[in-house]
C-alpha positions in Angstrom: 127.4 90.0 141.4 125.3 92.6 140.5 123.2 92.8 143.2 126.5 93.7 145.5 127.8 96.1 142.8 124.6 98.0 143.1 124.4 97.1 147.2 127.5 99.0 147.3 126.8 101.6 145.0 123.6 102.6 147.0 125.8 102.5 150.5 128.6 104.3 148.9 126.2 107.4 147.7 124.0 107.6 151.0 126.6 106.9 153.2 128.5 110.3 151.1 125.6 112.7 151.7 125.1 111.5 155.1 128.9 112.0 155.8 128.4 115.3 153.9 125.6 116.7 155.5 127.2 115.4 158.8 130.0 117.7 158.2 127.5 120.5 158.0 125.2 119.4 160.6 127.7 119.1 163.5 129.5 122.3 163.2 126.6 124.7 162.1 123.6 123.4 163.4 124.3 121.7 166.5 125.5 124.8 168.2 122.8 126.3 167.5 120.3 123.9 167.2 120.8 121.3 170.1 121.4 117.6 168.4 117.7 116.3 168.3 116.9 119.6 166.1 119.7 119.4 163.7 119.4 115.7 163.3 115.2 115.6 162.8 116.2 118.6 160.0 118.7 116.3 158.2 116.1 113.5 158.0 113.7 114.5 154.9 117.3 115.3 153.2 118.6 111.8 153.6 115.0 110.7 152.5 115.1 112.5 149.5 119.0 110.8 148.9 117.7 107.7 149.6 115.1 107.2 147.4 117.0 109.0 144.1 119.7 106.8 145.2 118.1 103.8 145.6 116.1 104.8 142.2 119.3 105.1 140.4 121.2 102.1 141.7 117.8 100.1 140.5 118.0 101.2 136.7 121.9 101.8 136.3 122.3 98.0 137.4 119.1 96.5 136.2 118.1 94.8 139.1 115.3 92.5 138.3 111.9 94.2 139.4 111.5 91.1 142.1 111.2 91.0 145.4 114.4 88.9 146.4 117.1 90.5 144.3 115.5 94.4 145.6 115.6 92.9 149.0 119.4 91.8 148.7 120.3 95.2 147.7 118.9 96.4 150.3 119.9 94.0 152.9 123.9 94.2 151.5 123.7 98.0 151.6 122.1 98.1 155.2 125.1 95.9 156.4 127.5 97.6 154.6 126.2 101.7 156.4 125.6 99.7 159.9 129.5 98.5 159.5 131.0 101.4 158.1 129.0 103.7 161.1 130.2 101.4 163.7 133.8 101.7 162.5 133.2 105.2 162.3 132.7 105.2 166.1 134.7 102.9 166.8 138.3 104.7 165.4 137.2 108.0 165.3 135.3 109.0 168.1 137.1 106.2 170.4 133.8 105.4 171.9 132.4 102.0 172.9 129.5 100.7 170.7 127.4 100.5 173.4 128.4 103.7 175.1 127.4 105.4 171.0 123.9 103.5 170.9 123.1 104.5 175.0 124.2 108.2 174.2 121.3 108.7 171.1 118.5 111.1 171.9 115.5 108.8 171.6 113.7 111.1 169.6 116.2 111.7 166.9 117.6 107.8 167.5 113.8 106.7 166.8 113.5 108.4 163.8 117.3 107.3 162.6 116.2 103.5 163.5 113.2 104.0 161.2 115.0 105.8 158.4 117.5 102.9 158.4 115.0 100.5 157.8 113.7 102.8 154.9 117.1 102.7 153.5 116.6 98.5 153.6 113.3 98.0 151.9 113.8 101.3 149.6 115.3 99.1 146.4 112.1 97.4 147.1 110.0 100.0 147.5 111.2 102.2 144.3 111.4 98.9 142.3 106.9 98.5 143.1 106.5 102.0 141.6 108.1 101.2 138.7 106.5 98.2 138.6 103.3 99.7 138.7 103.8 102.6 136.2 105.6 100.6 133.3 101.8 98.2 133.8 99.6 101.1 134.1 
């Protein structure tokens, strides 16, 4: 149980800045910037979230320093952003999940599809450093 409360915990406070930062990204930047730009800028922000979130969800709900309970929080929390992004598309925009995933700049979409699988393995990833420094 407390893998998901921490699964969650870690969607809930990316998913936030990345709604957030959307909100400043789309109106501000994109104008100006052209999509690809504004969305490559936003990506070492949502790094930075990732990791202090995935750091903090880690320690707050003592996840064992293991590789399969990390890898369930990350797992959970990568279903839980992929499901609450479709929606998003889904009942906001109106669009058809197929016509959202065809319309991504490949650039920025690249980058996105390799930040999401950071997101994943991060619990893991954070969890090894820790590892490491409490032995060395």
């Amino acid at each position: 149980m407390k893998n998901v409360q921490a699964a969650l915990a870690y969607f809930g406070l990316s998913f936030g800045a990345g709604f957030a930062l959307g909100v400043i990204r789309v109106p501000f930047l994109v104008p100006r910037l052209g999509e690809r730009m504004a969305e490559l800028i936003e990506m070492p922000i949502m790094f930075a979230v990732i990791f202090f979130a995935a750091r903090y969800v880690v320690r707050k709900f003592a996840v064992p320093p293991t590789t399969g309970p990390r890898l369930a929080v990350g797992a959970l929390a990568i279903l839980a952003l992929i499901a609450a992004e479709l929606a998003m598309v889904v009942w906001l925009r109106h669009q058809p999940i197929g016509e959202y995933v065809a319309s991504r700049d490949p650039v920025s979409g690249s980058v996105y599809l390799f930040m999401l699988g950071v997101f994943a393995l991060m619990p893991l990833l954070v969890g090894r450093t820790q590892s490491m420094q409490a032995r060395g």
